[in-house]
DSSP file (Angstrom, degrees, kcal/mol; ACC not computed):
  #  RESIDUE AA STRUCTURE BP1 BP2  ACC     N-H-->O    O-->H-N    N-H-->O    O-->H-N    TCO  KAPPA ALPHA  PHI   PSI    X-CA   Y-CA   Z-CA
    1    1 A X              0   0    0      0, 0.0     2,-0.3     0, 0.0     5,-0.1   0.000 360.0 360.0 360.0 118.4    0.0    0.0    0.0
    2    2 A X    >   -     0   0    0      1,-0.1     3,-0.7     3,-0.1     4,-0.4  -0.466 360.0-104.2 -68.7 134.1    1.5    3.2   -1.0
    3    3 A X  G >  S+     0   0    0      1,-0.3     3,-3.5    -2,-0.3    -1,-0.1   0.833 122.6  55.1 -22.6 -66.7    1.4    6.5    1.6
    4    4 A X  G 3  S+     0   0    0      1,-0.3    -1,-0.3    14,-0.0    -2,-0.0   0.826 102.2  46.7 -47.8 -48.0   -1.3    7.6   -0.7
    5    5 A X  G <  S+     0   0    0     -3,-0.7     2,-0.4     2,-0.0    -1,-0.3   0.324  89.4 118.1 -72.7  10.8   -3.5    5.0   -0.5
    6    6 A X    <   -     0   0    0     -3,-3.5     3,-0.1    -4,-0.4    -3,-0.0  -0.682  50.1-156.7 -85.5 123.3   -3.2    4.9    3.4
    7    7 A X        -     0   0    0     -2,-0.4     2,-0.3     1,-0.3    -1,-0.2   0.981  65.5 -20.6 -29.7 -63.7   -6.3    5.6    5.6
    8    8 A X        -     0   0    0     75,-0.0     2,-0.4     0, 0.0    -1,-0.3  -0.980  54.8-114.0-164.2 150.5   -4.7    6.7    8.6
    9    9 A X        -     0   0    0     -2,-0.3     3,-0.1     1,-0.2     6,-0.1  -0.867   4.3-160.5 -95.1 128.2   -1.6    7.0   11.0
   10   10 A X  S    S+     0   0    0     -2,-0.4     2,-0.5     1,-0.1    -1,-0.2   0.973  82.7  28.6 -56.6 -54.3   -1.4    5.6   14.1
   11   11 A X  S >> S-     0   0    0      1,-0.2     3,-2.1    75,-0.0     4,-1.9  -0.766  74.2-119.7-116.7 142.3    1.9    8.4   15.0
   12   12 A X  H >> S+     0   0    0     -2,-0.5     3,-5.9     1,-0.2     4,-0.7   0.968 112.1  61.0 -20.2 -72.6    2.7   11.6   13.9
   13   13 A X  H 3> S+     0   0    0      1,-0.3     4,-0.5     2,-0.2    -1,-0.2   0.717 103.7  50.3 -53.1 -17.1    6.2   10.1   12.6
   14   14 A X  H <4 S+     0   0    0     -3,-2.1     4,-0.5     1,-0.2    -1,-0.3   0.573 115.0  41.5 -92.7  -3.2    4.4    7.9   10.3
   15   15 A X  H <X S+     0   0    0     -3,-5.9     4,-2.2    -4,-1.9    -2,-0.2   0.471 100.4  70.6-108.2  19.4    2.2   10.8    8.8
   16   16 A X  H  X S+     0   0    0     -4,-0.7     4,-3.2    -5,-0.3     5,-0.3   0.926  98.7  49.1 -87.7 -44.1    5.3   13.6    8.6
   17   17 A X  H  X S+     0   0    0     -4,-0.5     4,-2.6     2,-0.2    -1,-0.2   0.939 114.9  54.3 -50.1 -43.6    7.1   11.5    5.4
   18   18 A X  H  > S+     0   0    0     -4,-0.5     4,-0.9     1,-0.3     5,-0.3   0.972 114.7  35.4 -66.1 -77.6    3.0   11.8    4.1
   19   19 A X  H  X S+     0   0    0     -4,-2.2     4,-0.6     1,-0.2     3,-0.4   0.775 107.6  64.0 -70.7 -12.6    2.8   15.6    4.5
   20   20 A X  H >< S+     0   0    0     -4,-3.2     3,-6.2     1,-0.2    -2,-0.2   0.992 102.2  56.2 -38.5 -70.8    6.2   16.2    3.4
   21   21 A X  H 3< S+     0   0    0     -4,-2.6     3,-0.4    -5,-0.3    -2,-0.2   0.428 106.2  43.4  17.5 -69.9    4.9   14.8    0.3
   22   22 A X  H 3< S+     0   0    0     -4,-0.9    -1,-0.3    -3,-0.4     3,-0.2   0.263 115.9  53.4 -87.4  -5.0    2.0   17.2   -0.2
   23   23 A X  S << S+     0   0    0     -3,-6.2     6,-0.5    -4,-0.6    -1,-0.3   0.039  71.7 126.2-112.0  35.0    4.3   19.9    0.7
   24   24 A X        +     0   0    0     -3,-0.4     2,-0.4     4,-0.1    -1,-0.1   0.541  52.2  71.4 -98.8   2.4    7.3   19.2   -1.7
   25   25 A X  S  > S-     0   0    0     -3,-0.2     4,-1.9     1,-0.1    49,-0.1  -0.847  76.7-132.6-106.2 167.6    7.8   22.6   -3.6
   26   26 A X  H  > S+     0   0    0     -2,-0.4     4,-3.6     2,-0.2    -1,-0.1   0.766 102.5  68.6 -77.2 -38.9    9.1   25.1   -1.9
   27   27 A X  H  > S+     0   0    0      2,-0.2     4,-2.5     3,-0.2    -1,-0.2   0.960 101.3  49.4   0.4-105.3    6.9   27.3   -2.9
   28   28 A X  H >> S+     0   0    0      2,-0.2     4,-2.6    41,-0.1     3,-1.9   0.924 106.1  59.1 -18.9 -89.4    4.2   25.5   -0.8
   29   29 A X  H >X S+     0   0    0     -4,-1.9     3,-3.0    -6,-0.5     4,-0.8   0.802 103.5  46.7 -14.4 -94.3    6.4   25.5    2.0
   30   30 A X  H 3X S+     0   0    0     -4,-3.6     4,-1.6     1,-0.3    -1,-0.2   0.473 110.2  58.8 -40.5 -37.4    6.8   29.3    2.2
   31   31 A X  H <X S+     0   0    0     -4,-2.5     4,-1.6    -3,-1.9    -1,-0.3   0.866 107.5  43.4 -45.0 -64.6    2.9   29.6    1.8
   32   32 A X  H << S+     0   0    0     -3,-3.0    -2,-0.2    -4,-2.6    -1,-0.2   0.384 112.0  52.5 -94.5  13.7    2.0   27.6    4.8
   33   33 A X  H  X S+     0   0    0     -4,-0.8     4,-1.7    -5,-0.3    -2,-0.2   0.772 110.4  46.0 -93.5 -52.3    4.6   29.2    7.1
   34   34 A X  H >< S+     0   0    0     -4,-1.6     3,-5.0     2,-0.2     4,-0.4   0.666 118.2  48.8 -50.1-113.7    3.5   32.8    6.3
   35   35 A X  T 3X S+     0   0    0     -4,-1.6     4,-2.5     1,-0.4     5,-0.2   0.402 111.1  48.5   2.5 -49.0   -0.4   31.2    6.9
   36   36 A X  H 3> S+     0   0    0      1,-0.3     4,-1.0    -5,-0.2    -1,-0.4   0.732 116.0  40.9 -92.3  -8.0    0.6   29.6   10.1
   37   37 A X  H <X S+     0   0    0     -3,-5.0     4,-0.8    -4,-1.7    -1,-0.3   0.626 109.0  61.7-103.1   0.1    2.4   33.0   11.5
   38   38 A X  H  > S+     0   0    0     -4,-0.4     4,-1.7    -5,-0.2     3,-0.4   0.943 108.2  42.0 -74.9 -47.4   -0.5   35.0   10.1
   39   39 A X  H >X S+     0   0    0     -4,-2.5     4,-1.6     1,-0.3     3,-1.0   0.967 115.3  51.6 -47.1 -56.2   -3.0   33.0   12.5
   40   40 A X  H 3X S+     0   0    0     -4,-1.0     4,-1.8     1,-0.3    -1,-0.3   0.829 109.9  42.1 -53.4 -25.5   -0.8   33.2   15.1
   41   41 A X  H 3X S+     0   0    0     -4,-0.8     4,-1.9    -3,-0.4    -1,-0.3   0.839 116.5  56.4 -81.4 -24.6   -0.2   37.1   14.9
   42   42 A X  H <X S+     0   0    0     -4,-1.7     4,-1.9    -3,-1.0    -1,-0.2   0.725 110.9  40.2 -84.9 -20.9   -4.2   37.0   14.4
   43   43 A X  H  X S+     0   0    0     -4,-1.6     4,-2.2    -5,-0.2    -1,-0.2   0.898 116.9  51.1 -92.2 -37.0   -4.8   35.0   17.9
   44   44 A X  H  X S+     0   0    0     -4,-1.8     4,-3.2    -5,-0.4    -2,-0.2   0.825 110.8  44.2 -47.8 -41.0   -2.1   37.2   19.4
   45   45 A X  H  X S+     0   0    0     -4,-1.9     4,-1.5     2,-0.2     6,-0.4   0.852 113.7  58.8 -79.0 -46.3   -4.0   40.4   18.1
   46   46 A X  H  <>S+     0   0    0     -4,-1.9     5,-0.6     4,-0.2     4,-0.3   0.964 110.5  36.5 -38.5 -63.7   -7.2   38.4   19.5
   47   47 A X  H ><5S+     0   0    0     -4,-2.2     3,-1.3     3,-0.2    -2,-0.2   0.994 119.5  49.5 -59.2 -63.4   -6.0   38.2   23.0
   48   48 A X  H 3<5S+     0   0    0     -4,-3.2    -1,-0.2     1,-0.3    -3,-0.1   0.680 123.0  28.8 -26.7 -41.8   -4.2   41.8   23.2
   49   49 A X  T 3<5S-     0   0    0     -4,-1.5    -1,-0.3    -3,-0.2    -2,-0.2  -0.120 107.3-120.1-133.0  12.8   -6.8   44.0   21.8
   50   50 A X  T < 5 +     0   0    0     -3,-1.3     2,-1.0    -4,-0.3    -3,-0.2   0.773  55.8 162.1 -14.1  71.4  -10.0   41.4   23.3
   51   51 A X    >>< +     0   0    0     -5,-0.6     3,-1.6    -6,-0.4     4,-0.9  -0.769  20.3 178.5 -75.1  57.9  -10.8   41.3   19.5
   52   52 A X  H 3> S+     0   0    0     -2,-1.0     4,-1.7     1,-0.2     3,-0.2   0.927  82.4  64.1 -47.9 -47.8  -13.1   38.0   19.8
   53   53 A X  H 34 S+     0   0    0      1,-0.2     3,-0.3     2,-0.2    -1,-0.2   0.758  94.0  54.4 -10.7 -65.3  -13.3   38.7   15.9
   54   54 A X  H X> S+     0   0    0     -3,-1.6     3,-4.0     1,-0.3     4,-1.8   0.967 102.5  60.7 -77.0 -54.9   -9.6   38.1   15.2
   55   55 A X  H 3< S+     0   0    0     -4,-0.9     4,-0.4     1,-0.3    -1,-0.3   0.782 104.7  41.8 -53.9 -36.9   -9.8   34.8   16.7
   56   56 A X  T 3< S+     0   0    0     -4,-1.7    -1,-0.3    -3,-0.3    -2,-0.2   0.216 107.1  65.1 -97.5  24.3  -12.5   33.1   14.3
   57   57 A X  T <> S+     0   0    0     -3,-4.0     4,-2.2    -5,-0.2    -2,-0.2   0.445  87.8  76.6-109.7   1.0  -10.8   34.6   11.8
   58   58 A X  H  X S+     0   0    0     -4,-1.8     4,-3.5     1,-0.2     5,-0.6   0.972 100.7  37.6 -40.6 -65.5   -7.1   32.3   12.3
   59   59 A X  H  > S+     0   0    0     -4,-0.4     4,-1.1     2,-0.2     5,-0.3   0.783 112.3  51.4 -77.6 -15.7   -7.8   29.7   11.1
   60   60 A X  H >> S+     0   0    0      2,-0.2     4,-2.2     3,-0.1     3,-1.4   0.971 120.0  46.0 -73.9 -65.1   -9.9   30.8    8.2
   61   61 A X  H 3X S+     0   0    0     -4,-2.2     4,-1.2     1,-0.3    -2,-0.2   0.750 116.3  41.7 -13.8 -63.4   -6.5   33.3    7.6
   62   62 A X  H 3X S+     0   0    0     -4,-3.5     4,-0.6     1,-0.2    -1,-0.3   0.560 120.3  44.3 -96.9   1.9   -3.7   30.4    8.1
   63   63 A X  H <X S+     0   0    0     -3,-1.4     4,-2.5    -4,-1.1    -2,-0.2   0.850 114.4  48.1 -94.4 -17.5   -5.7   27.7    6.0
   64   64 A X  H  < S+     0   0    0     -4,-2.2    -3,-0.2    -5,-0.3     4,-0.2   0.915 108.2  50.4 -81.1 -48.0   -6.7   30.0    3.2
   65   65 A X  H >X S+     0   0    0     -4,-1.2     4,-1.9    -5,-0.4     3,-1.0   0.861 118.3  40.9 -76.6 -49.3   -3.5   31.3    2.6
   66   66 A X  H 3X S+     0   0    0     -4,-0.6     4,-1.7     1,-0.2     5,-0.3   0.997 109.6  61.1 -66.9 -57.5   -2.1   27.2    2.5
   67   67 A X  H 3X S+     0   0    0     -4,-2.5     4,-0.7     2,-0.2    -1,-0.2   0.500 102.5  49.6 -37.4 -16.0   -5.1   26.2    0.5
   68   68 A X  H <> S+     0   0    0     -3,-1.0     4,-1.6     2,-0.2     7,-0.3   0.759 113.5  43.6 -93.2 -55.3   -4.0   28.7   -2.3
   69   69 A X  H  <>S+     0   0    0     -4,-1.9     5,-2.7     1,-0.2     6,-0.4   0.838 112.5  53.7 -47.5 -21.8   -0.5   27.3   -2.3
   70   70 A X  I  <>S+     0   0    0     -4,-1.7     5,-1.5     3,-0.2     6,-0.5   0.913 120.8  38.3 -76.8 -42.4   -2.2   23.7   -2.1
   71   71 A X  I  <5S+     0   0    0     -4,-0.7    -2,-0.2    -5,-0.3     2,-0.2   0.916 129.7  19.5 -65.6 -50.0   -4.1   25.1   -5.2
   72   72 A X  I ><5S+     0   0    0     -4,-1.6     3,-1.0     3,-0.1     2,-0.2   0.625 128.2  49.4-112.3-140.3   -1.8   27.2   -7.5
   73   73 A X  I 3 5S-     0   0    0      1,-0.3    -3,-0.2    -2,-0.2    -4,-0.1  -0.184 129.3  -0.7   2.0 -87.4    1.3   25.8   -6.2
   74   74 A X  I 3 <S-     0   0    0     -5,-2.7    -1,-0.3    -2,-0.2    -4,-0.1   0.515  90.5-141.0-106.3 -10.9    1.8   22.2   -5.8
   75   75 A X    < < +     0   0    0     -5,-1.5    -4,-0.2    -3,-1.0     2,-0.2   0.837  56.9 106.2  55.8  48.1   -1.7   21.9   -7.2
   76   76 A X  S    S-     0   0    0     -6,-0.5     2,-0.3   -54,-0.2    -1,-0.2  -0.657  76.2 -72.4-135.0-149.4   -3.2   19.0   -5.1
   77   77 A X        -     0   0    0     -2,-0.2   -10,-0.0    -3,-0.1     4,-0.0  -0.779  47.2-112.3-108.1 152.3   -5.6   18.6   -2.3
   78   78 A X    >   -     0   0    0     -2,-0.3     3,-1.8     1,-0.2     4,-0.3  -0.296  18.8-145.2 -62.0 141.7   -4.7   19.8    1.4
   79   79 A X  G >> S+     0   0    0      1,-0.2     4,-2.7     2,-0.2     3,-0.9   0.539  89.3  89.5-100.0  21.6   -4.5   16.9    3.4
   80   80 A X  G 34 S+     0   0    0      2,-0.2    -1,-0.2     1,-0.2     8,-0.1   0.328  77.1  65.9 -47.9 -15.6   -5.8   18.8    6.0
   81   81 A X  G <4 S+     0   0    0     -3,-1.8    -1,-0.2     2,-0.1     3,-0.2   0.559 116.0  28.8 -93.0 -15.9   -9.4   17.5    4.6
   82   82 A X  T <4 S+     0   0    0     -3,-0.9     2,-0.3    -4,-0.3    -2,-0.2   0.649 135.6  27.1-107.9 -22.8   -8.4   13.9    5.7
   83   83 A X     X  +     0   0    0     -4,-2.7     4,-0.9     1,-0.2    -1,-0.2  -0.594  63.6 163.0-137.5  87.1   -6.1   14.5    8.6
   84   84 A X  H  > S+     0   0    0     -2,-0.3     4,-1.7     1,-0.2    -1,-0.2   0.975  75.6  44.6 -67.1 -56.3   -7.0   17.7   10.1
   85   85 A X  H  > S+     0   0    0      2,-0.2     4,-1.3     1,-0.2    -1,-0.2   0.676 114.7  50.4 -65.9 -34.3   -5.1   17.1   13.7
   86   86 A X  H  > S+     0   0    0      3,-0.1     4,-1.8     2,-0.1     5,-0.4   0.895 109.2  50.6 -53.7 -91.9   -2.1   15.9   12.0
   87   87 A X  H >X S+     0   0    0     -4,-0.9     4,-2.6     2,-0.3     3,-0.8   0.629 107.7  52.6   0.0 -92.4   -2.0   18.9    9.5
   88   88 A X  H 3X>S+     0   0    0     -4,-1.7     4,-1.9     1,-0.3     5,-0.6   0.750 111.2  45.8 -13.9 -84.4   -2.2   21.1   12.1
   89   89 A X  H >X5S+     0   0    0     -4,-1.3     4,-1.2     2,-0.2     3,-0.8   0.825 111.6  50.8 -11.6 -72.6    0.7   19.4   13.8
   90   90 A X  H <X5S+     0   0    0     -4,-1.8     4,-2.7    -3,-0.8     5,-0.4   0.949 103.9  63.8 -60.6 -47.5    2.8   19.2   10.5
   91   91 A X  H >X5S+     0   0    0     -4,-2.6     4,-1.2    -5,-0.4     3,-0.6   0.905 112.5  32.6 -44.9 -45.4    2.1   23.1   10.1
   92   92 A X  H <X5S+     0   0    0     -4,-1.9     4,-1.4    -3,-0.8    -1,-0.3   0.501 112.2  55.3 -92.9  -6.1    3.9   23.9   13.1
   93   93 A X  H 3X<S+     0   0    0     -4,-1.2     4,-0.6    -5,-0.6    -1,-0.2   0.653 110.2  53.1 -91.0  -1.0    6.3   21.4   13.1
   94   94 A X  H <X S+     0   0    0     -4,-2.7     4,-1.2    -3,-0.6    -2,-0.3   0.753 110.7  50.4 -89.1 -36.5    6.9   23.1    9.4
   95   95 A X  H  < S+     0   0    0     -4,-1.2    -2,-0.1    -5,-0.4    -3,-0.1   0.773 103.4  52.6 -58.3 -35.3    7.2   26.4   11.2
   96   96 A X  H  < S+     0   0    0     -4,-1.4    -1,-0.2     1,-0.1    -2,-0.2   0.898 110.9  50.1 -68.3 -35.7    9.6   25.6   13.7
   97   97 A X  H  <        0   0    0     -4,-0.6    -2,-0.2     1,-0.3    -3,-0.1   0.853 360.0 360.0 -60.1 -54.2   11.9   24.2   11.1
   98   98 A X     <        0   0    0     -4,-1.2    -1,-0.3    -5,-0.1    -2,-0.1   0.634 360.0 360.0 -38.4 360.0   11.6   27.2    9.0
C-alpha cells in the first residue's frame, strides 16, 4: 500500500514523510509558514486587543492562505481535509523548522 493509498496513521512520525509529500515545492512551504504565522499574529492580536473577531478569523486566515499554495502551487488537495489534527501538527512542526 502506498502513503497515498493509506487511511490513517497511528503516529505523527508515520504521517510527517505523508505531508512532506504534499508539501514538496518550496513554494508551498513558504505559503504555509506565512499562513501559520499569520493565525498566530491574528490570535495574538485576538488576546491583546479582546478582538473575539480576530480569533474566528485564524484559522480561516492560516488555512486559506495554504489552501492557495495547495491550489496554484503544488496543485493537489490539502491533506488537512483527511487529517485535520495531523496537519495542524505538521504546520507547526513546518514552522519551527523554517
Amino acid at each position: 500500500m502506498s502513503m497515498e493509498d493509506k487511511d490513517s496513521f497511528s503516529t505523527y512520525a508515520e504521517f510527517w514523510p505523508y505531508y512532506l509529500s504534499q508539501h514538496s515545492k518550496r513554494a508551498t512551504r513558504l505559503w504555509h509558514v506565512a499562513g501559520t504565522f499569520l493565525a498566530l499574529a491574528a490570535i495574538v492580536v485576538s488576546l491583546a486587543f479582546f478582538k473575539p473577531v480576530w480569533l474566528l478569523l485564524a484559522p480561516v486566515i492560516g488555512y486559506g492562505v495554504a489552501w492557495i499554495a495547495h491550489r496554484f502551487v503544488e496543485k493537489n488537495h490539502p491533506a488537512t481535509f483527511r487529517y485535520p489534527l495531523w496537519s495542524l501538527r505538521g504546520d507547526f512542526h513546518m514552522l519551527g523548522l523554517w
